[in-house]
VOPAGU-2260 file (C-alpha; in pm, 1 decimal, decimal comma):
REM VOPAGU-2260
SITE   aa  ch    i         X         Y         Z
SITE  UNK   A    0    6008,1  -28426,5    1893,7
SITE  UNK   A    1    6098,7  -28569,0    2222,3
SITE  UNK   A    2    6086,4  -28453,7    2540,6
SITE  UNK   A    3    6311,5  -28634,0    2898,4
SITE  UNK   A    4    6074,9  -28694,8    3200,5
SITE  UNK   A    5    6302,6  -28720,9    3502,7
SITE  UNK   A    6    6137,3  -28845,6    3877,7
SITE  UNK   A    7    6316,6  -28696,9    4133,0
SITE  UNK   A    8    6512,7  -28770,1    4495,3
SITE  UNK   A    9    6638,1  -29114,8    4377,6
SITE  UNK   A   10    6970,7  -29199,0    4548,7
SITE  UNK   A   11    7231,7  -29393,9    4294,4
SITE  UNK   A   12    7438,4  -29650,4    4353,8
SITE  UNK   A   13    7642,8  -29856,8    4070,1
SITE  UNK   A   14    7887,9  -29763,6    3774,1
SITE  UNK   A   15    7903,6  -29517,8    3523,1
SITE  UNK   A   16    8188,2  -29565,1    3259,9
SITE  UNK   A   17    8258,5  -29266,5    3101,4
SITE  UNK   A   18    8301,1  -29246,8    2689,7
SITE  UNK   A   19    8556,0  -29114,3    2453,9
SITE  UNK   A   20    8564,8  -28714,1    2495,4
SITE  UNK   A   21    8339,7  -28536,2    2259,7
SITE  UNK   A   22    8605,0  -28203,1    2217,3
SITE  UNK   A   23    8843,5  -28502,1    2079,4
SITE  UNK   A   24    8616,6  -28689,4    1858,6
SITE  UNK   A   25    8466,7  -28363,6    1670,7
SITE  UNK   A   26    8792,7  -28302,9    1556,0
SITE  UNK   A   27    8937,1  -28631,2    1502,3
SITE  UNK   A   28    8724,0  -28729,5    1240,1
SITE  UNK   A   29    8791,7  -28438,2    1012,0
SITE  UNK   A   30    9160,1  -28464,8    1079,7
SITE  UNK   A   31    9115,5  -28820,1     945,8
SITE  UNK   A   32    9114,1  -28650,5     569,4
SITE  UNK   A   33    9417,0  -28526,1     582,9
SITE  UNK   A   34    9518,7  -28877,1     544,4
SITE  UNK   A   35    9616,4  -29038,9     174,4
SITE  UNK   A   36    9480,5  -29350,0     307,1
SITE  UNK   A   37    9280,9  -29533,5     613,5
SITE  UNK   A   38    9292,9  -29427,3     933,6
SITE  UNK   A   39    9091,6  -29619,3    1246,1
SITE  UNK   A   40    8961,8  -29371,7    1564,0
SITE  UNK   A   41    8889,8  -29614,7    1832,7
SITE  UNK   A   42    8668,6  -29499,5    2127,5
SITE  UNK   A   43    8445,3  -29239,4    1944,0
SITE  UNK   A   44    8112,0  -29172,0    2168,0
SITE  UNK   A   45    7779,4  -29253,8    2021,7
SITE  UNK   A   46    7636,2  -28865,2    1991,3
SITE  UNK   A   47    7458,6  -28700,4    1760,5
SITE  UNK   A   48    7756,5  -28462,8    1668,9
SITE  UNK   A   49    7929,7  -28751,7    1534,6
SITE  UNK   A   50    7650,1  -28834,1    1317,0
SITE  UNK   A   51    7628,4  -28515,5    1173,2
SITE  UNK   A   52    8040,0  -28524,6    1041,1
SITE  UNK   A   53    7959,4  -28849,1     956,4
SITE  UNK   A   54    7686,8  -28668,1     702,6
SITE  UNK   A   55    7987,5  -28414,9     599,2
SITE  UNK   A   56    8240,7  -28655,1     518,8
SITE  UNK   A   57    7974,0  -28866,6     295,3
SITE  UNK   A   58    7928,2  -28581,9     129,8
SITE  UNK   A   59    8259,6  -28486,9      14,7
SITE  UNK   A   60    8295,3  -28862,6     -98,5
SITE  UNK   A   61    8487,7  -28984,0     238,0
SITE  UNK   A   62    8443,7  -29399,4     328,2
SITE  UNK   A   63    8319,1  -29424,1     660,3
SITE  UNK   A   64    8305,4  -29776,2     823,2
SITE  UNK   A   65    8203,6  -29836,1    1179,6
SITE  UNK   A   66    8195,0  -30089,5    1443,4
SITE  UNK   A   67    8085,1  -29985,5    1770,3
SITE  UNK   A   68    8271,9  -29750,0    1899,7
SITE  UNK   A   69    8555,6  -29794,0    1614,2
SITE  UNK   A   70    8511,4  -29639,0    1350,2
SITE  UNK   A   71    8766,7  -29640,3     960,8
SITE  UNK   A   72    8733,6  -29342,3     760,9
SITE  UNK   A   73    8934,2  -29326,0     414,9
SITE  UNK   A   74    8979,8  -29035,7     258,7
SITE  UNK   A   75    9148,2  -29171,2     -93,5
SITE  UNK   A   76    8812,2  -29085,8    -332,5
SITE  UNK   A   77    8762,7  -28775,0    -153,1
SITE  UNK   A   78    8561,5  -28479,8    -354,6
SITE  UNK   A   79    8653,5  -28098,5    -243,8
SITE  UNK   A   80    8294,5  -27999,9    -255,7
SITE  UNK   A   81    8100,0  -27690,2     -77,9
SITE  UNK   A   82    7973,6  -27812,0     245,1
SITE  UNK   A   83    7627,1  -27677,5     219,7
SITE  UNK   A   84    7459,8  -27468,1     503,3
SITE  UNK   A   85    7226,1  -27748,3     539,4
SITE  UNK   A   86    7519,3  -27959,7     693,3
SITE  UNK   A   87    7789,8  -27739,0     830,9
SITE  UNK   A   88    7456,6  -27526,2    1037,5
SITE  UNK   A   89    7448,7  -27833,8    1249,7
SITE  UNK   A   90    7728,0  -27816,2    1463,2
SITE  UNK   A   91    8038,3  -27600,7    1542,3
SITE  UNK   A   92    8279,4  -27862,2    1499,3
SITE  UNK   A   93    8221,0  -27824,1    1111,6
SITE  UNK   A   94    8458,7  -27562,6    1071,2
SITE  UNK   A   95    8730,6  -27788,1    1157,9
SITE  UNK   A   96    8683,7  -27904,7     810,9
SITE  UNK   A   97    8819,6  -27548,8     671,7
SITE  UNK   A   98    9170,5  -27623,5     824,9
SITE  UNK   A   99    9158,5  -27981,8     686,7
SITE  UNK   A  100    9059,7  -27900,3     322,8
SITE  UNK   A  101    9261,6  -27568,1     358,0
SITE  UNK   A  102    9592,6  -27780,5     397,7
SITE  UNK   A  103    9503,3  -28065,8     169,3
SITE  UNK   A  104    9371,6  -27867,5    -134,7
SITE  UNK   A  105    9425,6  -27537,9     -49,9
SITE  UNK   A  106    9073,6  -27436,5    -115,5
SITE  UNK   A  107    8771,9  -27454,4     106,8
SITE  UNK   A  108    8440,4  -27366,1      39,8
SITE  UNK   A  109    8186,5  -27397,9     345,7
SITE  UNK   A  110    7912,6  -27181,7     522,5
SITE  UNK   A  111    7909,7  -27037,7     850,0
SITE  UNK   A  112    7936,6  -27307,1    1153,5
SITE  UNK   A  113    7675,2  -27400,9    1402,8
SITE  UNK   A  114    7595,7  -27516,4    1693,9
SITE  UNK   A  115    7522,0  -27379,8    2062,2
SITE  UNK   A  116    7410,9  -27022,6    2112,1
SITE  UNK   A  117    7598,8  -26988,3    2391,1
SITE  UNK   A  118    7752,2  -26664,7    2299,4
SITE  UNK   A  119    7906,3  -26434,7    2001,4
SITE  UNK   A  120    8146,2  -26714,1    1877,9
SITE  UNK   A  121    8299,5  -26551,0    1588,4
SITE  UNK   A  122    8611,5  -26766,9    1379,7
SITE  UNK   A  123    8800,5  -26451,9    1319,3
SITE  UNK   A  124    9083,7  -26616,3    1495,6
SITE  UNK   A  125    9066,3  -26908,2    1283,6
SITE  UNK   A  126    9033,5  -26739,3     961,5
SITE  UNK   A  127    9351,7  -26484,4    1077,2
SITE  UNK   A  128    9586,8  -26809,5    1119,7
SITE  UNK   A  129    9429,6  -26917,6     807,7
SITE  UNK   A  130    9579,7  -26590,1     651,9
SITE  UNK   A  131    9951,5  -26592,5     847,9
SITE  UNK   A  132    9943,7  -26932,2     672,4
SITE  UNK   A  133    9892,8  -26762,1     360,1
SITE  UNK   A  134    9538,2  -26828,7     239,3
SITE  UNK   A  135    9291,4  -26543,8     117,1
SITE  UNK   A  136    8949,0  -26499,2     310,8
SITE  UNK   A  137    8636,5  -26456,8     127,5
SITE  UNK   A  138    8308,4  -26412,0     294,7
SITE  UNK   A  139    7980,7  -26396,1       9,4
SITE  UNK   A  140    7711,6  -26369,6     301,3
SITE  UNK   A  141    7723,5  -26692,2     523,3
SITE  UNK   A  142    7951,3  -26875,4     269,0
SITE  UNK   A  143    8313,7  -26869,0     308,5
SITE  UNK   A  144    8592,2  -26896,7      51,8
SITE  UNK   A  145    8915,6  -26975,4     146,1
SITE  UNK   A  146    9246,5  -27008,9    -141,8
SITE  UNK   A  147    9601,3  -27057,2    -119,6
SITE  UNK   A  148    9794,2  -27096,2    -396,1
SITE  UNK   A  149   10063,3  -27223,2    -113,5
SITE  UNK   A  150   10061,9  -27224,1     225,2
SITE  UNK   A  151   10399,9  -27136,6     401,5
SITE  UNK   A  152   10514,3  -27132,8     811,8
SITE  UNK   A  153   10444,3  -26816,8    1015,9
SITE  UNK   A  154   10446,2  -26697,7    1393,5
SITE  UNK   A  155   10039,8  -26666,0    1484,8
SITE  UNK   A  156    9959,3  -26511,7    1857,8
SITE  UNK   A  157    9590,0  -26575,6    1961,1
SITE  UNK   A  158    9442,2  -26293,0    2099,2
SITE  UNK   A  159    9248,1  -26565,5    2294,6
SITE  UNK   A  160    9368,8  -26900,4    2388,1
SITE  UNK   A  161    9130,9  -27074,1    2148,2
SITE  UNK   A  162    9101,7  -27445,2    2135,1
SITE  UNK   A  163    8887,7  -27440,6    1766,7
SITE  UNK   A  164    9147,9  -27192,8    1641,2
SITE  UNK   A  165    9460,2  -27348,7    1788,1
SITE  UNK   A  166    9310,2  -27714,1    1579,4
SITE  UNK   A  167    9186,6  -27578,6    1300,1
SITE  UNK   A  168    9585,7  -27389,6    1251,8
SITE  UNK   A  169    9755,9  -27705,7    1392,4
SITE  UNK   A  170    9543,9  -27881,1    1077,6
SITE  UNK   A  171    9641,7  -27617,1     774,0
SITE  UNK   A  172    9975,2  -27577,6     927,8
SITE  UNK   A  173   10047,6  -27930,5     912,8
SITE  UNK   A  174   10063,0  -27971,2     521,6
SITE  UNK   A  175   10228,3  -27593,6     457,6
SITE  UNK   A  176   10571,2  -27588,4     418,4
SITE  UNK   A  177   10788,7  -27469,9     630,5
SITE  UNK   A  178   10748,4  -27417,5    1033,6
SITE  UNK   A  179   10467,7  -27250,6    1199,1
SITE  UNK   A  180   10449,1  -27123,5    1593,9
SITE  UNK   A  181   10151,9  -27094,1    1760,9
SITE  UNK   A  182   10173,4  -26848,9    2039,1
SITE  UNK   A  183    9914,1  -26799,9    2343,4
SITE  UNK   A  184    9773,4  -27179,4    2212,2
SITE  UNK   A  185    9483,5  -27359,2    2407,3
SITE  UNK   A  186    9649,5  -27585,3    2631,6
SITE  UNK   A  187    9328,0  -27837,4    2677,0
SITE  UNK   A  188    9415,1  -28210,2    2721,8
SITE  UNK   A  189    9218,4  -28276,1    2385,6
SITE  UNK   A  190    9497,0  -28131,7    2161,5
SITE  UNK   A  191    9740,5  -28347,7    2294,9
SITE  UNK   A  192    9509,8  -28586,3    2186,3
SITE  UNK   A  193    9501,5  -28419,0    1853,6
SITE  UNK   A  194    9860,3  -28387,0    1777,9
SITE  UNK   A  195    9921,8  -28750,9    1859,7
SITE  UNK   A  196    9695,1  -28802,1    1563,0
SITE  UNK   A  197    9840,6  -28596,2    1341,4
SITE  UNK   A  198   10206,6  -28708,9    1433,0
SITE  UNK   A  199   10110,8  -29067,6    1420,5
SITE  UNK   A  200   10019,5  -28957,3    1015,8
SITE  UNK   A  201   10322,9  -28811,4     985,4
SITE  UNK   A  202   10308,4  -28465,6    1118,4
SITE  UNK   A  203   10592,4  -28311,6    1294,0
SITE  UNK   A  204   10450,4  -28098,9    1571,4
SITE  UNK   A  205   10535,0  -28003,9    1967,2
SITE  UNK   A  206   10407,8  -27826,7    2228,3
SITE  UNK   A  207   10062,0  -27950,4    2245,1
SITE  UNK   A  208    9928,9  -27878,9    2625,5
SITE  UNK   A  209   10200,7  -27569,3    2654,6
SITE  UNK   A  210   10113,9  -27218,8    2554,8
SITE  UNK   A  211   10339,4  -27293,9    2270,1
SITE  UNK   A  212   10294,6  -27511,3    1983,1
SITE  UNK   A  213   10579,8  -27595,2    1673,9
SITE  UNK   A  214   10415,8  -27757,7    1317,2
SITE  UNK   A  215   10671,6  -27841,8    1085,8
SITE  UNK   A  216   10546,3  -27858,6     735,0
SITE  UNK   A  217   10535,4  -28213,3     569,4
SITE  UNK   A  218   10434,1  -28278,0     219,0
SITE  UNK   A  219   10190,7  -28545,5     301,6
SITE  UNK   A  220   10041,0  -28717,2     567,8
SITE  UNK   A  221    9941,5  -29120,3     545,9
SITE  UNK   A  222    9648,3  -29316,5     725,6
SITE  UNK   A  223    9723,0  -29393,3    1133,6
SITE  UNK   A  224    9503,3  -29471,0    1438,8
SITE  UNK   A  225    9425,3  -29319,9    1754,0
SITE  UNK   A  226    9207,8  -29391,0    2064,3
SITE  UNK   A  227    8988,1  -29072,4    2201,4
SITE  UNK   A  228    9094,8  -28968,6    2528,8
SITE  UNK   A  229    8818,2  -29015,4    2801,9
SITE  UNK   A  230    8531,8  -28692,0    2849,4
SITE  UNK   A  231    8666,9  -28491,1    3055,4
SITE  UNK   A  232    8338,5  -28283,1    3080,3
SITE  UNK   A  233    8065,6  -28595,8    3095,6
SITE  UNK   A  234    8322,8  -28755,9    3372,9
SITE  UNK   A  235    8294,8  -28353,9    3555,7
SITE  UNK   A  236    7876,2  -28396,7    3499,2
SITE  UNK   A  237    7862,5  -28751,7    3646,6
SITE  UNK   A  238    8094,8  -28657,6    3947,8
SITE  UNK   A  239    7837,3  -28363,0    3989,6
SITE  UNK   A  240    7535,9  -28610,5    3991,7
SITE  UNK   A  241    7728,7  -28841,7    4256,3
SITE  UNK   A  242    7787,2  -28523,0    4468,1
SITE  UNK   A  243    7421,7  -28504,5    4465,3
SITE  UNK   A  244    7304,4  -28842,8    4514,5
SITE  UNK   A  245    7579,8  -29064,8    4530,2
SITE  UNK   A  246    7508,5  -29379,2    4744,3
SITE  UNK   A  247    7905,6  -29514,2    4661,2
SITE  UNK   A  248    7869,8  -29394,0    4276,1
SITE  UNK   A  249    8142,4  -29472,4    4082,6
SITE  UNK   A  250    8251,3  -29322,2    3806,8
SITE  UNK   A  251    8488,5  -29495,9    3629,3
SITE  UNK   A  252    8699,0  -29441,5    3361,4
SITE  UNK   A  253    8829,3  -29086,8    3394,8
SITE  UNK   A  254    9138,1  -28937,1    3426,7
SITE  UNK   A  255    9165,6  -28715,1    3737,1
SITE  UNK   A  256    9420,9  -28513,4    3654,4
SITE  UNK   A  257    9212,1  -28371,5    3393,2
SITE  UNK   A  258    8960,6  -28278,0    3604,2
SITE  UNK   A  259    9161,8  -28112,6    3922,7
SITE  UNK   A  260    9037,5  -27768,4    3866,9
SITE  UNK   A  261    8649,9  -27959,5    3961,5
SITE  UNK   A  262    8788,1  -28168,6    4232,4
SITE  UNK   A  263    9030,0  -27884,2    4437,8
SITE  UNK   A  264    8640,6  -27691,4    4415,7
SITE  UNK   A  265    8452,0  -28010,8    4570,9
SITE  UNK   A  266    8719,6  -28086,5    4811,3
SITE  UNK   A  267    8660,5  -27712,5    4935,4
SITE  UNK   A  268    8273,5  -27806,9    4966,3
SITE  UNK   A  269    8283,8  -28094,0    5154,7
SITE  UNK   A  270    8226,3  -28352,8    4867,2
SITE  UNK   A  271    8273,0  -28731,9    4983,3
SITE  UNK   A  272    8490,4  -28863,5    4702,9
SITE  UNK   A  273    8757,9  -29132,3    4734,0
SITE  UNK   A  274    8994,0  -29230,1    4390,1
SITE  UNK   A  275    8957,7  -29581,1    4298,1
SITE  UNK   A  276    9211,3  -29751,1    4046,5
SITE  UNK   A  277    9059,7  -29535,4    3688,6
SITE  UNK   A  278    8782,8  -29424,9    3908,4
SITE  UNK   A  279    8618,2  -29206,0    4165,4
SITE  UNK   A  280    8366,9  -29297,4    4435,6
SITE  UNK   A  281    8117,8  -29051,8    4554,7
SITE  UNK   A  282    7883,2  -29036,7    4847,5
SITE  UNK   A  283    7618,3  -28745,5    4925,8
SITE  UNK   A  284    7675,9  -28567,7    5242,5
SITE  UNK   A  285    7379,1  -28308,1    5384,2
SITE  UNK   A  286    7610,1  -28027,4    5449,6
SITE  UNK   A  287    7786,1  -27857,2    5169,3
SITE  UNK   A  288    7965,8  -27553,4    5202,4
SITE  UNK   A  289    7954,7  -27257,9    4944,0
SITE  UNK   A  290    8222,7  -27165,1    4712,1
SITE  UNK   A  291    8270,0  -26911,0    4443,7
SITE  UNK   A  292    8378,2  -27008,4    4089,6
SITE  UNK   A  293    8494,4  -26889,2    3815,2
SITE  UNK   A  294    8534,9  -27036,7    3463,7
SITE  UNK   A  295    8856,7  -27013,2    3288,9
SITE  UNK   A  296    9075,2  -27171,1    3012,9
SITE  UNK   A  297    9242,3  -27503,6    3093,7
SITE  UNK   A  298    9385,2  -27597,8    3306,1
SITE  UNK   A  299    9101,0  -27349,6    3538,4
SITE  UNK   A  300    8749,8  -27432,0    3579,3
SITE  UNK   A  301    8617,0  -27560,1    3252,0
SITE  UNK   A  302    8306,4  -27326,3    3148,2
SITE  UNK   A  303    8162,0  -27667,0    2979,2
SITE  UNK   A  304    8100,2  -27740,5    3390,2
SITE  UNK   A  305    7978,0  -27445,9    3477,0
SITE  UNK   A  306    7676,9  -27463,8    3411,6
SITE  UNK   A  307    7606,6  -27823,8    3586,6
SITE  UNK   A  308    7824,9  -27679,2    3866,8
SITE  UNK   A  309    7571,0  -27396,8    3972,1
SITE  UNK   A  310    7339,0  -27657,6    4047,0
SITE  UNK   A  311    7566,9  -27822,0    4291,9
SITE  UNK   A  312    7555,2  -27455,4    4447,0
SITE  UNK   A  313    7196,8  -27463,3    4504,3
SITE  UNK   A  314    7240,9  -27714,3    4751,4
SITE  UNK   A  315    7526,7  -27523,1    4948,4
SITE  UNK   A  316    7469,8  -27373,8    5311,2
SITE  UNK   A  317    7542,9  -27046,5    5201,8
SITE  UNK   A  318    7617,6  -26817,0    4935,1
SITE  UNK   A  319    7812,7  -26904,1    4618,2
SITE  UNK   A  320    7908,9  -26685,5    4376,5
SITE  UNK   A  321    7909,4  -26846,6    3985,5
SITE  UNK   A  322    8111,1  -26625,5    3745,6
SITE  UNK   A  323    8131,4  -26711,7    3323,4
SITE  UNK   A  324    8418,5  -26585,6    3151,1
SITE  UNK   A  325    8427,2  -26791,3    2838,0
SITE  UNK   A  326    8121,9  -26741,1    2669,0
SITE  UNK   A  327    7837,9  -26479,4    2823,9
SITE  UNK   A  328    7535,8  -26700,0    2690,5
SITE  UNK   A  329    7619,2  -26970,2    2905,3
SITE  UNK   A  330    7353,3  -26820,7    3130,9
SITE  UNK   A  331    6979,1  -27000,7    2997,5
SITE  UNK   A  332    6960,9  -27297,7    3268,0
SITE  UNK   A  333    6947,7  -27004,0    3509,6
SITE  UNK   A  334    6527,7  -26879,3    3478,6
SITE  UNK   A  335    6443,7  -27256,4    3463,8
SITE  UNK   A  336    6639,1  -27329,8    3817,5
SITE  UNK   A  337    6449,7  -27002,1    3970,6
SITE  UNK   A  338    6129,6  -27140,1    3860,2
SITE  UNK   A  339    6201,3  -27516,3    4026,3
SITE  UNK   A  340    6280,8  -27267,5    4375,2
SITE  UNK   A  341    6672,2  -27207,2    4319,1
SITE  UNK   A  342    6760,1  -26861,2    4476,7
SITE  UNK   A  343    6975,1  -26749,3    4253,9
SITE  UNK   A  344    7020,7  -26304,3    4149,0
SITE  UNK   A  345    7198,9  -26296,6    3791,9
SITE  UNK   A  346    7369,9  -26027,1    3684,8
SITE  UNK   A  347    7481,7  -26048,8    3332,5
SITE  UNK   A  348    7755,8  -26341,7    3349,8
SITE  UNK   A  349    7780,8  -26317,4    3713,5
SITE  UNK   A  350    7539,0  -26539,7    3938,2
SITE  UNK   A  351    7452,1  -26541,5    4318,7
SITE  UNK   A  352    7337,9  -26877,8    4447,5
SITE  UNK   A  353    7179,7  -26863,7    4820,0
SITE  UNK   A  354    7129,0  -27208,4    4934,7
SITE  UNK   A  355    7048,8  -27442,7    5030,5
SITE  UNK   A  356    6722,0  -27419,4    4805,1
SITE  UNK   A  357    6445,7  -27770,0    4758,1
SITE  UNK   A  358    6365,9  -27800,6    4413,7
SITE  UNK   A  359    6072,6  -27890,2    4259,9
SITE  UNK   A  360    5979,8  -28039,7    3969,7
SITE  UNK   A  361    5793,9  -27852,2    3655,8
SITE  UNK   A  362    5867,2  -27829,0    3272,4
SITE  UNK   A  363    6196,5  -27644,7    3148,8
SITE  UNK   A  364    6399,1  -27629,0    2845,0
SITE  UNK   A  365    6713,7  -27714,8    2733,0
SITE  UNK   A  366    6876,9  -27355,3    2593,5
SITE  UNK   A  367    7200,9  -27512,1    2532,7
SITE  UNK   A  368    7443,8  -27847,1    2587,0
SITE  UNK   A  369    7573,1  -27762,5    2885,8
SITE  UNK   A  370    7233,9  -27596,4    3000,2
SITE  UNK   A  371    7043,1  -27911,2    2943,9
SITE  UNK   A  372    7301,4  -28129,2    3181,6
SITE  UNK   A  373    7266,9  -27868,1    3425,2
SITE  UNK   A  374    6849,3  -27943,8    3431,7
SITE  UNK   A  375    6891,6  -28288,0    3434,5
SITE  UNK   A  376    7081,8  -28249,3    3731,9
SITE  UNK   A  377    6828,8  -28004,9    3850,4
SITE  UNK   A  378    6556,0  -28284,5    3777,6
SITE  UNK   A  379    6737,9  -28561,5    3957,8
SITE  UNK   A  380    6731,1  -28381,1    4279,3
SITE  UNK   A  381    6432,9  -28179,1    4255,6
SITE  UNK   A  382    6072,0  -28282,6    4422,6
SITE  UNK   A  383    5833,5  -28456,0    4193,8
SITE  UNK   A  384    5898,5  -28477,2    3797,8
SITE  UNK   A  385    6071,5  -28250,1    3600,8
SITE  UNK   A  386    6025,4  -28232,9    3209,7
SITE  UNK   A  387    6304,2  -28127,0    2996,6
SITE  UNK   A  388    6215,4  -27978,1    2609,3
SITE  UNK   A  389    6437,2  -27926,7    2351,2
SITE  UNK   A  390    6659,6  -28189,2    2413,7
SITE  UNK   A  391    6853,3  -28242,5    2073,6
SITE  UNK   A  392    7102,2  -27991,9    2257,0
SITE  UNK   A  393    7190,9  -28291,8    2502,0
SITE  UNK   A  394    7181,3  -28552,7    2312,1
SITE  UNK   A  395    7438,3  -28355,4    2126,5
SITE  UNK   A  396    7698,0  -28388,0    2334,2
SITE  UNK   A  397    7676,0  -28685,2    2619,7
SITE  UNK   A  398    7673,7  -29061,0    2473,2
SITE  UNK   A  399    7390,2  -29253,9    2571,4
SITE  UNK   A  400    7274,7  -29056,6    2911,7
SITE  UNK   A  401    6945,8  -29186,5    2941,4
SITE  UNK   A  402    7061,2  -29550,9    2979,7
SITE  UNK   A  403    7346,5  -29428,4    3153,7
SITE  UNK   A  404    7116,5  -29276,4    3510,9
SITE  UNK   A  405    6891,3  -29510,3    3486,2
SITE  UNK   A  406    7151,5  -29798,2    3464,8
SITE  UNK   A  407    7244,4  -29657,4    3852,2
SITE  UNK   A  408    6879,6  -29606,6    3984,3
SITE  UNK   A  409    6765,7  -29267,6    3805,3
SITE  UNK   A  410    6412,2  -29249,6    3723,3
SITE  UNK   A  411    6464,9  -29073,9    3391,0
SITE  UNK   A  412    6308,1  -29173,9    3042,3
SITE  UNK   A  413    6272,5  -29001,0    2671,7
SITE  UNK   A  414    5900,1  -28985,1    2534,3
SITE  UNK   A  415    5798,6  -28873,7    2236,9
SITE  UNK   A  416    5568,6  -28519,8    2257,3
């Protein structure tokens, strides 16, 4: 068990380089079995999540070499085994690997995903594509079976614009013959990223990034590489930290246009941020104004910012108004910013922030990913030192963090309990 002990109301100054995005990576490396060969993912961050598909793809026989940040995965002895509870528990990301053995085999057996409990996240989107596709669903408590004896094309509308479900149908589709249409698709950047993959294999699909997306069938798919776009959402949590004590922070290696939605809201607050070649600098400034936000599905304000966002808002002259629409969990980090002195009234997903509130610093825990970046943040700007429990949910998702503040003048450090 280890705990992050965070001094507070230390301005930062330097570089942070931002990592390969997390959303991309969890599903890269499962796509990677669809392969008859090797395939190379370049860029994949150094997180925990990655470890544990790492663990599922050992299992099932997969090759996994890496170097750094490069990693080969070959797929050619691969075993279509049950994924135990045990592993798939772990993270969300596992179910990807029902699409993947779905269109390779055409029989999956895994349990129930894991992950964040950041709301009611139930696969029955995935598991209807799955059956357009022509597979048949079996559910034996937390184990599901999944059996084709061929998968065909088929016109699937989300009832939600689902970026799990719109992969995981993009990955079955792939291998099925004939053409399938996603309609009402998640238009994130990281499925671009995910079709390149795919195509570079072999795959014949469009439309990733539209509402729209076209799989033709192929019969197989060989070994390719691919690069993992930049983290959108740890470039978003940095910017957020520079916002609060930038002293000409750069963060560096991002993409903006993948993060307008954040920067239209911190241009509306007053944030001091300047675009530099891949990068953005960012300055502190003592007046903020208040905003209201509200997440959304890309290209809106990405509920994996949310939560980090609403501390921002504390620190507004003025009222703010923080609304979730994604996932109606996503509301933990809340209690443990009252308790540091936030004035903030919940109500259900709906928050109002009255600031500008001092923080102070006390013990807190992590209740989910997102939750926990949101209290570091919390900890960096609050009075006095802040300790953070349960971290495993941050380490999760945001590639070596600890080095990554203090390498710009944070006070922060991990300690075992």
């Amino acid at each position: 068990m280890e705990k992050i002990v965070i001094e507070g109301c230390h301005s930062l100054s330097g570089t942070i380089s931002i990592g390969g995005a997390k959303n991309s990576a969890v599903a890269l490396i499962p796509a990677a079995l669809l392969a008859d060969g090797e395939c190379l993912i370049d860029n994949v961050p150094n997180i925990t999540d990655r470890d544990a598909l790492f663990d599922i793809v050992k299992h099932l026989n997969g090759d996994i070499v890496q170097n750094g940040k490069e990693i080969k995965i070959n797929s050619q002895n691969l075993n279509n085994i049950l994924i135990s509870e045990e592993l798939s528990v772990r993270l969300r990301a596992s179910y990807y690997f029902m699409g993947v053995l779905l269109g390779k085999y055409k029989h999956v057996e895994m349990y129930f995903p894991g992950g964040c409990n950041i709301g009611s996240r139930p696969i029955d989107l995935h598991l209807k594509g799955f059956e357009a596709l022509g597979a048949k669903v079996t559910k034996k408590g937390h184990k599901y079976i999944l059996d084709a004896k061929d998968l065909h094309g088929a016109d699937i509308t989300l009832d939600f614009a689902s970026v799990g479900a719109t992969i995981n149908i993009m990955f079955a589709a792939s291998l099925a013959k004939g053409t399938t249409t996603i309609h009402n698709a998640a238009k994130e950047v990281e499925i671009i990223n995910i079709m390149d993959f795919l195509n570079n294999m072999g795959a014949k699909i469009t439309g990733a990034g539209t509402d729209t997306i076209v799989i033709c069938g192929v019969e197989k798919l060989h070994g390719a590489n691919i690069k993992v776009i930049p983290d959108r959402i740890e470039a978003g949590t940095y910017i957020l930290v520079g916002a609060l004590l930038g002293d000409n922070l750069k963060v560096e290696g991002i993409i903006k246009e993948h993060n307008e939605a954040l920067f239209a809201k911190l241009k509306q607050m007053g944030v001091n941020y300047k675009f530099v070649d891949d990068g953005v600098i960012l300055n502190k400034v003592e007046k903020l104004k208040p905003v209201d936000v509200k997440t959304l599905v890309y290209p809106g304000f990405p509920t994996d910012l949310g939560q980090p966002m609403s501390v921002l808002l504390t620190q507004a002259e003025g009222v703010s108004k923080m609304e979730e629409t994604i996932w109606e969990n996503r509301v933990g980090h809340y209690p443990y910013l009252i308790k540091m002195g936030a004035k903030i009234e919940v109500e259900g997903v709906k928050a109002t922030i009255y600031g500008k509130s001092p923080l102070k610093g006390t013990e807190i825990h992590a209740t989910d990913l997102r939750a926990g970046a949101a209290l570091i943040l919390a900890g960096l700007i609050a009075e006095g030192t802040t300790t953070i429990y349960d971290i495993d949910y941050i380490l999760r998702g945001y590639e070596n963090i600890i080095h990554k503040l203090s390498n710009v003048g944070a006070k922060i450090k991990i300690e075992k309990i």
